[in-house]
Backbone bond lengths (Angstrom), bond angles and torsions (degrees), N, CA, C in turn:
res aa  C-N    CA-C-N  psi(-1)  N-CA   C-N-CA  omega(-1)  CA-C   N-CA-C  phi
1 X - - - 1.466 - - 1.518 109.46 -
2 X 1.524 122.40 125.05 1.168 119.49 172.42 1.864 114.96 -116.82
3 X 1.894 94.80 117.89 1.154 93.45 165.22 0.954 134.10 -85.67
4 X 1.499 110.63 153.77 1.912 120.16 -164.49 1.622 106.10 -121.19
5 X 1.475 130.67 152.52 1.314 124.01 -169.73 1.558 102.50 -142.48
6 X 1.330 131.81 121.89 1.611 112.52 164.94 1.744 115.04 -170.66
7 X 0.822 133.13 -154.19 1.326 118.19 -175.48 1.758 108.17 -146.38
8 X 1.242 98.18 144.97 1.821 97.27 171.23 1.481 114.38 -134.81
9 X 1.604 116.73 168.99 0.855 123.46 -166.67 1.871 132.86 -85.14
10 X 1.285 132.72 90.35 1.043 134.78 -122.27 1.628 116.72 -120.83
11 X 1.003 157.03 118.93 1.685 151.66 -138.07 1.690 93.56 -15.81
12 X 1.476 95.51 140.37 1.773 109.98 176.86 1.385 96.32 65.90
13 X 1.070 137.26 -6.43 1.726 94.98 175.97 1.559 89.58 119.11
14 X 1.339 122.28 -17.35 1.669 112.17 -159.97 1.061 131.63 -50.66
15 X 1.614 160.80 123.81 1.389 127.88 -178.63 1.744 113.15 -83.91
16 X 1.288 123.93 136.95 0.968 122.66 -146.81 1.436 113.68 -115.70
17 X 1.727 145.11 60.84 1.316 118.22 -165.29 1.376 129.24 -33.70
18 X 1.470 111.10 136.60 2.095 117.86 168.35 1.681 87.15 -125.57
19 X 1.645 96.25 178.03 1.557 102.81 156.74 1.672 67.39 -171.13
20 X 2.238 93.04 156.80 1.496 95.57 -177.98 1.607 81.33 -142.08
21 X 1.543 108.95 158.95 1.357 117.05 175.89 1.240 98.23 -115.80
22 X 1.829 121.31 132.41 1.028 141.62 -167.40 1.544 130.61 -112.89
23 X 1.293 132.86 98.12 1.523 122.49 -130.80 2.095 92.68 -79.07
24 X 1.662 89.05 164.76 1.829 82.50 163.76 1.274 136.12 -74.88
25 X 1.360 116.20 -22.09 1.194 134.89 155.49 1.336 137.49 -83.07
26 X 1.490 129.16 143.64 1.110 132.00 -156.78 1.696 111.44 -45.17
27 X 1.130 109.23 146.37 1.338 134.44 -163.55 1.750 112.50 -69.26
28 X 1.410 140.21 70.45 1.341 144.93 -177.42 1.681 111.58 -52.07
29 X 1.371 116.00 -43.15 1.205 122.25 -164.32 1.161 128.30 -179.64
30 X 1.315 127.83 149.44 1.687 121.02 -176.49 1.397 130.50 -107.68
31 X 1.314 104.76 126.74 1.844 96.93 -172.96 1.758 91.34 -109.99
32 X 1.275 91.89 136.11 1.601 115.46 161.43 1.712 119.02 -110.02
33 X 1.240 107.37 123.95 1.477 106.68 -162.26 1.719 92.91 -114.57
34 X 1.367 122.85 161.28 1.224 129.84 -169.54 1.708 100.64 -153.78
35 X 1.100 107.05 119.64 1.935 120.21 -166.34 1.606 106.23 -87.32
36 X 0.808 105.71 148.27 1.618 127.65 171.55 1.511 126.39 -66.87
37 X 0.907 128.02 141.56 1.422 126.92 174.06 1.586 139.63 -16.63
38 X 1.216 129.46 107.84 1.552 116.17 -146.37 1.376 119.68 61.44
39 X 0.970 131.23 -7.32 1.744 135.28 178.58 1.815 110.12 -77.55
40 X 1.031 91.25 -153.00 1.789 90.03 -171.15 1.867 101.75 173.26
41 X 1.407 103.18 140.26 1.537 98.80 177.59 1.481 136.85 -56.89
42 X 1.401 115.36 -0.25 1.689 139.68 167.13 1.118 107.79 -48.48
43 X 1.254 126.27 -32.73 1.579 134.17 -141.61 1.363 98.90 -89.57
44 X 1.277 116.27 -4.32 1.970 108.00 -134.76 1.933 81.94 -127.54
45 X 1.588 126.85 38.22 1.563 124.20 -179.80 1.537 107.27 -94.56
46 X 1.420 124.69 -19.12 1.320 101.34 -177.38 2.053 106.56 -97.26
47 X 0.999 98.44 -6.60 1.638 110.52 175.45 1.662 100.35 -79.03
48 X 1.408 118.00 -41.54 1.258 95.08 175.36 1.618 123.87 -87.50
49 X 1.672 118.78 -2.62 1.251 120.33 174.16 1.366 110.14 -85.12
50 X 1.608 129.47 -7.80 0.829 128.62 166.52 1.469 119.84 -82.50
51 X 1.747 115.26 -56.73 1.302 112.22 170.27 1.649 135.89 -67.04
52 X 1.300 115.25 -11.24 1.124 117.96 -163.82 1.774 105.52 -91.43
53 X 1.258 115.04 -28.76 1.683 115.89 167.82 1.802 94.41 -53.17
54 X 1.101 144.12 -59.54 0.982 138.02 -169.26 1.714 133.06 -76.60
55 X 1.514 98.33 11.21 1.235 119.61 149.69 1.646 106.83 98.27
56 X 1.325 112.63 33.29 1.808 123.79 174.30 1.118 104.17 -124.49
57 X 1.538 94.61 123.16 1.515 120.63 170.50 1.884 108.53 -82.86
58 X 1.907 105.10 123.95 1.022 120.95 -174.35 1.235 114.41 -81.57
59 X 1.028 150.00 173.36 1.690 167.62 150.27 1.579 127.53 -152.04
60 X 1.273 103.51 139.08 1.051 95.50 -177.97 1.983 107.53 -171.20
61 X 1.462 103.67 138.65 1.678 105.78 -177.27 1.107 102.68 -106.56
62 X 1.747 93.77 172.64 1.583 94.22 170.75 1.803 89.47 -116.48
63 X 1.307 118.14 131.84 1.196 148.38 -174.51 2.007 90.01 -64.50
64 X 1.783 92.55 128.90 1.932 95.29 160.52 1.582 108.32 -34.37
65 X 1.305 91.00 141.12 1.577 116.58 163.40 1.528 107.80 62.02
66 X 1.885 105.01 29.78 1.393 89.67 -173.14 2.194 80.40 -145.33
67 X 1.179 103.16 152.01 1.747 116.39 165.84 1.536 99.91 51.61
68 X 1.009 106.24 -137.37 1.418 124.55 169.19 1.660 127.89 -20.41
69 X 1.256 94.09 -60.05 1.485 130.47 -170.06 1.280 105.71 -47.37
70 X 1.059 132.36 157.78 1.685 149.37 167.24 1.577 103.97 -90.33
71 X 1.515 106.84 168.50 1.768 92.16 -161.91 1.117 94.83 130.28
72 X 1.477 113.16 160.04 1.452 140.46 166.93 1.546 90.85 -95.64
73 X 1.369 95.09 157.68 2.118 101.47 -167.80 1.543 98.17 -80.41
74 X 1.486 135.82 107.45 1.221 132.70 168.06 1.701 111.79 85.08
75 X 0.979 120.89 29.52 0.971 141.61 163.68 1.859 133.69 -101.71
76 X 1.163 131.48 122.72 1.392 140.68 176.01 1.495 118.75 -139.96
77 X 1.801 107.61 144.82 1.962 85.98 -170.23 1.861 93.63 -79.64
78 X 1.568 113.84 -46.21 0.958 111.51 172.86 1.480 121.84 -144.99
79 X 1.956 107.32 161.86 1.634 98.45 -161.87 1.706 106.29 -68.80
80 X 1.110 131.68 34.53 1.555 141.11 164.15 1.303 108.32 -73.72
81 X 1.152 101.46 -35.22 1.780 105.79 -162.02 1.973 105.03 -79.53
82 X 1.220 93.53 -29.01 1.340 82.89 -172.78 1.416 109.37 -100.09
83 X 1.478 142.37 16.56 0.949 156.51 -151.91 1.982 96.66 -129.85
84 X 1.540 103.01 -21.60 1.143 104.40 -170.98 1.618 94.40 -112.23
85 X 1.229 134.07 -50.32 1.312 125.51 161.72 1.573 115.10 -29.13
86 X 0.896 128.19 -57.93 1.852 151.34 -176.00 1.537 94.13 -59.99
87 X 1.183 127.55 -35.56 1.783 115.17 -163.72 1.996 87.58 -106.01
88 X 1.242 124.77 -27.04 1.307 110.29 168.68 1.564 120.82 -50.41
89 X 2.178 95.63 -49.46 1.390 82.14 -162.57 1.404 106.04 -76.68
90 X 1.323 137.00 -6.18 1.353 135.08 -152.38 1.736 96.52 -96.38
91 X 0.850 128.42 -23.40 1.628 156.40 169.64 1.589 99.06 -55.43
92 X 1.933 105.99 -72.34 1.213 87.09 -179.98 1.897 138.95 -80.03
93 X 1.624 92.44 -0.51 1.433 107.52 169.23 0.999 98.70 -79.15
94 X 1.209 162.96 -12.69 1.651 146.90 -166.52 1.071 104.65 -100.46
95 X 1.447 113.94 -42.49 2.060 118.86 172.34 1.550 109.54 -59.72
96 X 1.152 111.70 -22.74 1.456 116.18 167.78 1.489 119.02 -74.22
97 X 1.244 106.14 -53.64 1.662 115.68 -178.81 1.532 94.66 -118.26
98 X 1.336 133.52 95.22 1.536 132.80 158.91 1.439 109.98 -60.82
99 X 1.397 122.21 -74.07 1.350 125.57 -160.45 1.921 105.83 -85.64
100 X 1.654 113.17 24.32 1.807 99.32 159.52 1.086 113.55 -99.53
101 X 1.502 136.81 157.86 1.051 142.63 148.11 1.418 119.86 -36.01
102 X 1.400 129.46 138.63 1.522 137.00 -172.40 1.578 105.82 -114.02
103 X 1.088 109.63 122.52 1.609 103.09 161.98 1.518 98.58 -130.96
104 X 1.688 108.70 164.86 1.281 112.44 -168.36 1.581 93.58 -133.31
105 X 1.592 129.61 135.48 1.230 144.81 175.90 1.266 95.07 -118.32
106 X 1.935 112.59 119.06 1.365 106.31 153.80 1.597 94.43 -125.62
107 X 2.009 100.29 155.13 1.379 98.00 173.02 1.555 118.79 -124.17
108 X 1.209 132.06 134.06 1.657 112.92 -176.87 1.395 120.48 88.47
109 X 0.835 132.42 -63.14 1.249 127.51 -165.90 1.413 92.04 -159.45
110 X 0.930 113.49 -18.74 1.842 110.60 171.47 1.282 110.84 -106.91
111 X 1.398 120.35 20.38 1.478 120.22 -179.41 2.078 90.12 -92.90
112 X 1.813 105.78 -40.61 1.272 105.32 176.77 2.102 103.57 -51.70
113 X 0.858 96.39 -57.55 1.493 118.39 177.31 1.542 102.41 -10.28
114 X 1.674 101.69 -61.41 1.679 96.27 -155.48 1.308 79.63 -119.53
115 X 1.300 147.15 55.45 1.528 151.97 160.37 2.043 81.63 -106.45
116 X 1.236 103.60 -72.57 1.549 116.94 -166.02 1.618 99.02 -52.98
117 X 0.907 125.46 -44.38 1.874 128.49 161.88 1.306 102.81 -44.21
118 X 1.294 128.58 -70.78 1.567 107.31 -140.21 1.899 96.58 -101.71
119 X 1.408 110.52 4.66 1.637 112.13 164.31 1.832 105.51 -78.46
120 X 1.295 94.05 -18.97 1.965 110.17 -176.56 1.452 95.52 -79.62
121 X 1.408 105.28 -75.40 1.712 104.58 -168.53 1.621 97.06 -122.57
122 X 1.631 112.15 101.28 1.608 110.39 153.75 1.337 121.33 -41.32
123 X 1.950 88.39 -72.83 1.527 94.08 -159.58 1.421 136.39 -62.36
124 X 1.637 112.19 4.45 1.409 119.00 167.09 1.642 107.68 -80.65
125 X 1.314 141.61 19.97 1.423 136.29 -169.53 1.609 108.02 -156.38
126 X 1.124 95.37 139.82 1.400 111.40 -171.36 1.865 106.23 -106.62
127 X 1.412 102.98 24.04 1.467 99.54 -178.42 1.391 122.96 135.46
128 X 1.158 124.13 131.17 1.513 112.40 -162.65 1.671 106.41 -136.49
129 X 1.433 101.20 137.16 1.453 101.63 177.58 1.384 111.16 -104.64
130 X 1.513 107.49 168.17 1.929 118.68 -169.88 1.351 102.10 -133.79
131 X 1.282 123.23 96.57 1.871 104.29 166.61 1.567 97.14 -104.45
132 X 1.244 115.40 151.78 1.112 142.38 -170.20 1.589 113.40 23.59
133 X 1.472 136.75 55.07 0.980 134.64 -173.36 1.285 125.91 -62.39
134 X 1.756 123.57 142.79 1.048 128.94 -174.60 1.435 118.38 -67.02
135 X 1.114 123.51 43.35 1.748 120.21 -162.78 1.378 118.27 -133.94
136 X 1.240 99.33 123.21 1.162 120.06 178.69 1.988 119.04 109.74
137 X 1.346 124.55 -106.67 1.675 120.99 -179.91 1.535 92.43 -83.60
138 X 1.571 140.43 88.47 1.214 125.85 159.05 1.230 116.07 -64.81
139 X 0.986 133.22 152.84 1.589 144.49 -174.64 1.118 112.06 -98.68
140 X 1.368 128.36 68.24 1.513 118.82 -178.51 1.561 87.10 -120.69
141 X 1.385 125.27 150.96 1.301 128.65 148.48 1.310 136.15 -33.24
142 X 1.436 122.68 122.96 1.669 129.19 -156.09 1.344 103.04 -57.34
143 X 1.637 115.19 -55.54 1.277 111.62 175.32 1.023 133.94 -20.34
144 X 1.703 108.03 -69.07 1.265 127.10 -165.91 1.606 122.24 -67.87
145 X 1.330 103.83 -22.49 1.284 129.49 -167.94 2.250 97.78 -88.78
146 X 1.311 109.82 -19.36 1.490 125.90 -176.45 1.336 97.05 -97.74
147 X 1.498 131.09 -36.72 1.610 127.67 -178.78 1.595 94.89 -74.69
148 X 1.262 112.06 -62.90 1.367 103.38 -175.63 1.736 122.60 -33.06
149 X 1.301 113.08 -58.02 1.468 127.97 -152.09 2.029 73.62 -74.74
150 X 1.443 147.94 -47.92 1.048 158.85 -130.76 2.095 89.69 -72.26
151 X 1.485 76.48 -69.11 1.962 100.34 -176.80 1.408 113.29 -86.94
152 X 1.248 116.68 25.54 1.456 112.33 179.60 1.883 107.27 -79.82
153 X 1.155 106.39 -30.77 1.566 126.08 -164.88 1.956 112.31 -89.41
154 X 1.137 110.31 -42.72 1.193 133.88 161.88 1.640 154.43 -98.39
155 X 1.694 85.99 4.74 1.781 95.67 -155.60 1.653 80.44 -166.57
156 X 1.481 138.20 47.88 1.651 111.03 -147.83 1.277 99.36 -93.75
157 X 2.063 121.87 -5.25 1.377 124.69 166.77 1.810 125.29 -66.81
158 X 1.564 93.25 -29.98 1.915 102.14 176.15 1.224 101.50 -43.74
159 X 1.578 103.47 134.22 1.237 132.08 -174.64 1.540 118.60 -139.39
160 X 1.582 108.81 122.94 1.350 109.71 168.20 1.693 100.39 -127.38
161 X 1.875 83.23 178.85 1.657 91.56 -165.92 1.977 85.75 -91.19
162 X 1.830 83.49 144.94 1.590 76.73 168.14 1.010 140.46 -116.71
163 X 1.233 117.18 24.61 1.573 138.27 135.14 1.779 97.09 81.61
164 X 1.716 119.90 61.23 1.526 97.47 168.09 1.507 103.54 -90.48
165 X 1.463 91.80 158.22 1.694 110.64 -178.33 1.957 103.30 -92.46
166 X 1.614 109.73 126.27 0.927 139.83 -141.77 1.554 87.04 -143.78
167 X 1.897 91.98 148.53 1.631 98.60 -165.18 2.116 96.64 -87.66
168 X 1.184 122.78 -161.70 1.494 105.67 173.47 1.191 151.43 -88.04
169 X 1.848 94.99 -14.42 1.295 123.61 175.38 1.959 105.65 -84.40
170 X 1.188 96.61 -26.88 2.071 97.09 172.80 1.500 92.55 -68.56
171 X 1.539 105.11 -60.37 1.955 93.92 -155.99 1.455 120.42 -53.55
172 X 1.658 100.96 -16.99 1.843 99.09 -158.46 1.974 82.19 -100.63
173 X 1.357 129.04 -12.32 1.518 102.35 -175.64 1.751 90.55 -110.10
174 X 1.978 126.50 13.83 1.257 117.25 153.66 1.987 107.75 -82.32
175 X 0.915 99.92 -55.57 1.305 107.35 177.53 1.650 110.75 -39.14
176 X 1.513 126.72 -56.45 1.328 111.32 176.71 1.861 124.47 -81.83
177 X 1.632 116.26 18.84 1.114 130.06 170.38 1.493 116.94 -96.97
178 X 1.501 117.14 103.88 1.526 107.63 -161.66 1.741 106.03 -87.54
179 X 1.720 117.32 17.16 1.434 117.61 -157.81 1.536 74.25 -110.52
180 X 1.309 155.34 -3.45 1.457 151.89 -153.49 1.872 88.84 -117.33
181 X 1.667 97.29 159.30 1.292 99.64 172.19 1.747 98.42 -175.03
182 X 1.208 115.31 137.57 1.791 128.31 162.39 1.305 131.45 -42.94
183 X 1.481 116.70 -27.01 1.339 111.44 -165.65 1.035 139.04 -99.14
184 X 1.251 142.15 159.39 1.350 137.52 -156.52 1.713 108.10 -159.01
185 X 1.523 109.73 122.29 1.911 109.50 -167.92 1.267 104.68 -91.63
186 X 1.149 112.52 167.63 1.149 130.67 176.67 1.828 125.02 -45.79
187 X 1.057 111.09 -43.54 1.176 116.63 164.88 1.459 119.84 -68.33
188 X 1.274 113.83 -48.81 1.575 120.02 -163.99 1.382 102.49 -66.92
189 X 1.934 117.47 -37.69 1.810 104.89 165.59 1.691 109.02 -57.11
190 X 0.959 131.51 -50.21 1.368 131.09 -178.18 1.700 114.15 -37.22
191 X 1.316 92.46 -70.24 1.280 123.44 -174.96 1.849 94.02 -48.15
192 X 1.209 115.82 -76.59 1.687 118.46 175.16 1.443 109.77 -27.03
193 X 1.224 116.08 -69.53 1.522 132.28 -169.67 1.520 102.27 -40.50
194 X 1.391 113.47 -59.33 2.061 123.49 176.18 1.371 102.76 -48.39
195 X 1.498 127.44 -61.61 1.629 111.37 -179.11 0.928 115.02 -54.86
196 X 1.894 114.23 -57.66 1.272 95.88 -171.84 1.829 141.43 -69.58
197 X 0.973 91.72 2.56 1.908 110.07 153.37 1.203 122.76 -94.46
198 X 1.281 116.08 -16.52 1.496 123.19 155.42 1.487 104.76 -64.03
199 X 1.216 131.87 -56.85 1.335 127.78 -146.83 1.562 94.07 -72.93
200 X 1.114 101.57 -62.64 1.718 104.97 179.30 1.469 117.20 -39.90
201 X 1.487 103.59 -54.70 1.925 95.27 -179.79 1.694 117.62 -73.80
202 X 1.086 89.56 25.02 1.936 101.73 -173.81 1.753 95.54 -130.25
203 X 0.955 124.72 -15.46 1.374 121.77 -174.17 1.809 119.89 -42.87
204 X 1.009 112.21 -65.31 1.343 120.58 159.72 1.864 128.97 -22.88
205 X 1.731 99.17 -40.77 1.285 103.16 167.10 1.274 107.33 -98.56
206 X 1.484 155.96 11.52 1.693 132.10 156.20 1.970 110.07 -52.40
207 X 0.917 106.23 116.58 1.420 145.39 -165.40 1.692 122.41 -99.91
208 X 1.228 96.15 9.91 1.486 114.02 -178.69 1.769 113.23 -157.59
209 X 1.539 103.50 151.26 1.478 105.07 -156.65 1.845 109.06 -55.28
210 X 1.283 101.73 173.96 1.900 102.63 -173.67 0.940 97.51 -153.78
211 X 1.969 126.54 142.53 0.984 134.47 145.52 1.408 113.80 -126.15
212 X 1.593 113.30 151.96 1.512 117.71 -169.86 1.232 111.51 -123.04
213 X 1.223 155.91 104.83 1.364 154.85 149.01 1.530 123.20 -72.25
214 X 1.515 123.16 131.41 1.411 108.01 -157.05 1.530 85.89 -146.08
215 X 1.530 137.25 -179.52 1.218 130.60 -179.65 1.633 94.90 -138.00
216 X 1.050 112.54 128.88 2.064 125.34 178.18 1.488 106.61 -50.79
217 X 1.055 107.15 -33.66 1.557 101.02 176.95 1.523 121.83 -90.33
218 X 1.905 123.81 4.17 0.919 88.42 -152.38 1.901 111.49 -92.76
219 X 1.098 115.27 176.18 1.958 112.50 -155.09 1.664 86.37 -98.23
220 X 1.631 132.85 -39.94 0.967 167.44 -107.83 1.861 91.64 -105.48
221 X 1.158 98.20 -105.82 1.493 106.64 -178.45 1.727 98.63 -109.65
222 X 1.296 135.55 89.05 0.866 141.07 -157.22 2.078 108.74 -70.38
223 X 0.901 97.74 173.43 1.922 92.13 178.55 1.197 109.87 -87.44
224 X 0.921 134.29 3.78 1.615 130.48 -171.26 1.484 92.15 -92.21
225 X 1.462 129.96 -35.07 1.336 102.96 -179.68 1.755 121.66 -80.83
226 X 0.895 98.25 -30.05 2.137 117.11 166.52 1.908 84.42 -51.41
227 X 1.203 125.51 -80.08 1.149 124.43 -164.95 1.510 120.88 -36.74
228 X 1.071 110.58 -35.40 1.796 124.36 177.92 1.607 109.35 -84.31
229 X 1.056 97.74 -57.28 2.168 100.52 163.11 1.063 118.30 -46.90
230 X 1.470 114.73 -34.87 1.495 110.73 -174.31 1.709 118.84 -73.52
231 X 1.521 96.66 -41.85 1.395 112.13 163.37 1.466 137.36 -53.46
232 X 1.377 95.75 -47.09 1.734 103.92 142.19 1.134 145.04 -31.06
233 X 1.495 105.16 -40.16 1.414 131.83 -167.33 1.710 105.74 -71.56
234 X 1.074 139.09 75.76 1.364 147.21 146.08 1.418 126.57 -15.27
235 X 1.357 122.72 -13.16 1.440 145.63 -179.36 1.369 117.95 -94.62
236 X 1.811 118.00 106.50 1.094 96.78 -157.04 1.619 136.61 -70.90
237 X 1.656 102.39 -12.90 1.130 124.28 176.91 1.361 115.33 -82.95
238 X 1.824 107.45 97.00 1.502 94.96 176.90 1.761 88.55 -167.63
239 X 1.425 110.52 158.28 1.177 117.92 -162.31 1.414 104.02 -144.99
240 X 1.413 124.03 126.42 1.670 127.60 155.06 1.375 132.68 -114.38
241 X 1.244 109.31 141.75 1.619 109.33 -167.38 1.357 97.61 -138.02
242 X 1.561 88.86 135.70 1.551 113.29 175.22 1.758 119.06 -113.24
243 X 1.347 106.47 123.43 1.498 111.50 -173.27 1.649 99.30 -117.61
244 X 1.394 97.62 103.02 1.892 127.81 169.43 1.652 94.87 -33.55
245 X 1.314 117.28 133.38 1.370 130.65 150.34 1.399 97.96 73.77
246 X 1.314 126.50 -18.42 1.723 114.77 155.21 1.112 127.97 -14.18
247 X 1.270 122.19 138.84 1.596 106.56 157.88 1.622 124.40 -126.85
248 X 1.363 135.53 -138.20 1.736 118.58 -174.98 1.170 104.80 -72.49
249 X 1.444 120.69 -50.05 1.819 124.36 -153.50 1.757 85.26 -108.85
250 X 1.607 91.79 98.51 1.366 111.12 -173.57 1.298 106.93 -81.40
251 X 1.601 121.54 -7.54 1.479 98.49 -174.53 1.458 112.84 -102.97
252 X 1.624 101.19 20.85 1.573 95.32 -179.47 1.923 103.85 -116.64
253 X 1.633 105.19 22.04 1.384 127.86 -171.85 2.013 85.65 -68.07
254 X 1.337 105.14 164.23 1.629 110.68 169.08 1.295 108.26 -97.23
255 X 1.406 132.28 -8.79 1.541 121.95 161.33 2.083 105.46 -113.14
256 X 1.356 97.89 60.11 1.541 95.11 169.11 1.469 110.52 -66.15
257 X 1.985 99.72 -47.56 1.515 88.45 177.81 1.675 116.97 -35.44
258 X 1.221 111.63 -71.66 1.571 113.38 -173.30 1.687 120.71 -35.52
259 X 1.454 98.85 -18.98 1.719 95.14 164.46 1.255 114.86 -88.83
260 X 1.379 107.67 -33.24 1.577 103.26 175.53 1.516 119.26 -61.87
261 X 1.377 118.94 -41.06 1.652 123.38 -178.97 1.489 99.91 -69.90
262 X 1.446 140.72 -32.24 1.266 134.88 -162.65 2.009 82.99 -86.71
263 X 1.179 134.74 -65.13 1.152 136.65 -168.58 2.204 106.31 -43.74
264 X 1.322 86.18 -50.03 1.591 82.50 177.66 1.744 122.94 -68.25
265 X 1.450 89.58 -17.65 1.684 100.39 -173.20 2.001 99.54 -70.26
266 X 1.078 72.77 -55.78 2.094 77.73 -176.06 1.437 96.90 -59.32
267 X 1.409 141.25 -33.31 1.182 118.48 -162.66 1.314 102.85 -79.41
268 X 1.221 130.38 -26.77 1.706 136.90 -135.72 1.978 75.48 -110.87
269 X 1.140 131.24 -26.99 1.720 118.06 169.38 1.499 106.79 -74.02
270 X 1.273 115.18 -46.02 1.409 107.44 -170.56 1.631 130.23 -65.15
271 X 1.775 84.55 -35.36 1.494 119.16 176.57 2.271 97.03 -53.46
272 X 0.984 97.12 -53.11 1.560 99.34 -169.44 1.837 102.45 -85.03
273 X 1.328 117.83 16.46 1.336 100.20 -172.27 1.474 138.44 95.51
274 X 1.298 111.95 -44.74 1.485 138.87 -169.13 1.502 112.45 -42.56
275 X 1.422 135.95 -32.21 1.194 155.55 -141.56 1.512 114.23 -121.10
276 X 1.185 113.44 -21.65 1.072 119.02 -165.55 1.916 116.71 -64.49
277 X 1.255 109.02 101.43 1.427 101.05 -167.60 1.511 139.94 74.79
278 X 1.869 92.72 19.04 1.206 108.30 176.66 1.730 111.24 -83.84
279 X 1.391 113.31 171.40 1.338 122.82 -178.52 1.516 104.58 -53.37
280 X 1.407 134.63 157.69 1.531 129.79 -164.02 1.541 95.67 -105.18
281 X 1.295 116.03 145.99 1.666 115.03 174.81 1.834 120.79 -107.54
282 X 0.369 87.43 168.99 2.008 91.87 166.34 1.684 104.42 -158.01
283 X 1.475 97.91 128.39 1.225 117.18 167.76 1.582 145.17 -131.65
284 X 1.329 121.87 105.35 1.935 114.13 -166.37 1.128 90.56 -68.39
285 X 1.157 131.61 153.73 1.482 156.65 159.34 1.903 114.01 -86.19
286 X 0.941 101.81 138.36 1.190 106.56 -167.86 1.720 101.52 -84.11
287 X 1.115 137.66 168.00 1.869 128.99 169.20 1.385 97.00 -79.90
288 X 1.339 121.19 153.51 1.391 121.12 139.24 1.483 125.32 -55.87
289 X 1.185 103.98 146.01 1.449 125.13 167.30 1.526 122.06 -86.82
290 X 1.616 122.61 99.46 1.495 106.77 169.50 1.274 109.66 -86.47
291 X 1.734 106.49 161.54 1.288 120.08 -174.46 1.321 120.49 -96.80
């Protein structure tokens, strides 16, 4: 696997950190991944040591005001910008790879991310994944969510931390990650809140295949809202999976593998065709068993 590191140019002029992991073997297809709130594209190394032996080229940015990136921490003037950052970089991955297949993974808050992308542009994607999506009852504190909408108009930089509840093994390996951060401005809750009622009252038209992975436990973006989107979803090709006792930051769950083999399974059907317009499934996942 060879990692790659560099930056592009992203709404306004921004410079934007990516880095993509590049398998040794010929190139099957491209996943573009898009991070969650306070997150950053670092996060996303054992997904690519898994997918990339099997011949998918990774990508992935770190979103303004988030990792790498320049920016106020959790901050955006409007959700344009990141809708236009996201179609740059996917633009310049395609001039790179014209003839691979594209799929787009967003998780968290970037699952809205590339929901609002591929309701924009289908026909550039061959399929889009959702882990733990921000949609529907988010769990953020009423307050904060009332200051926001308050100072969005007048103050749209005010910033508080927004405090999601995280199981103990996320908080103590968020806490020693100094590229991670809590906060979220005044505008960008605003701004979130409009897509994500966009995405939902648009649900019916996503026009390209979907899969959703969500965790039973999580406090965060709970499954009941994935569960209602999904239903929405008018497209017959689309699949949800539920992993018992999960929680938000799914990749620090003890059966991640099992998301990763279920994640590669759908890709490696779609990748060959097989799926296309088949009947839609839903599936709970059973826990692993240690020995």
């Amino acid at each position: 696997m060879k990692h790659i590191e560099g930056n592009f140019q992203g709404s306004g002029g921004l410079k934007l950190y990516y880095q993509s992991w590049q398998p040794q073997v010929p190139v099957r297809a491209v996943i573009a991944i898009v991070h969650g709130l306070g997150a950053h594209s670092g996060l996303f190394n054992d997904a690519a040591e898994y997918l990339t032996p099997q011949g998918y080229a990774i990508y992935a940015f770190d979103l303004r005001g988030h990792g790498r990136s320049p920016g106020q921490r959790g901050h955006i003037n409007a959700w344009a910008e990141f809708r236009e950052d996201l179609h740059t970089f996917l633009l310049r991955i395609q001039e790179q790879a014209p003839t691979c297949a594209c799929f787009l993974w967003g998780y968290s808050l970037g699952a809205v991310i590339a929901l609002d992308y591929a309701l924009h542009f289908p026909e550039s994607l061959q399929g889009i994944i959702l882990i733990a999506p921000a949609i529907g009852k988010v769990r953020v504190p009423p307050l904060k969510v009332a200051l926001g909408r308050m100072f969005s108009r007048i103050w749209p930089r005010f910033s508080l931390k927004i405090g999601v509840e995280r199981n103990r093994q996320a908080m103590a390996e968020f806490l020693k990650d100094p590229l991670r951060h809590e906060y979220g401005s005044a505008r960008l809750a605003t701004e979130f809140f409009f897509a994500e009622k966009w995405v939902q009252k648009h649900a019916s038209q996503l026009k390209v295949p979907l899969l959703i992975l969500n965790g039973s436990g999580d406090r965060v973006t709970p499954p009941e809202g994935s569960l209602k989107f999904y239903q929405q979803v008018s497209f017959p090709d689309k699949e949800w999976y539920v992993y018992p006792g999960n929680y938000h930051d799914i990749h620090f769950n003890i059966d991640y593998s099992d998301v990763l083999t279920d994640l590669g399974n759908w890709l490696e059907k779609h990748l060959q065709g097989e799926m296309s317009h088949q009947p839609a499934g839903c599936y709970i996942k059973t826990p692993s068993l240690q020995p």
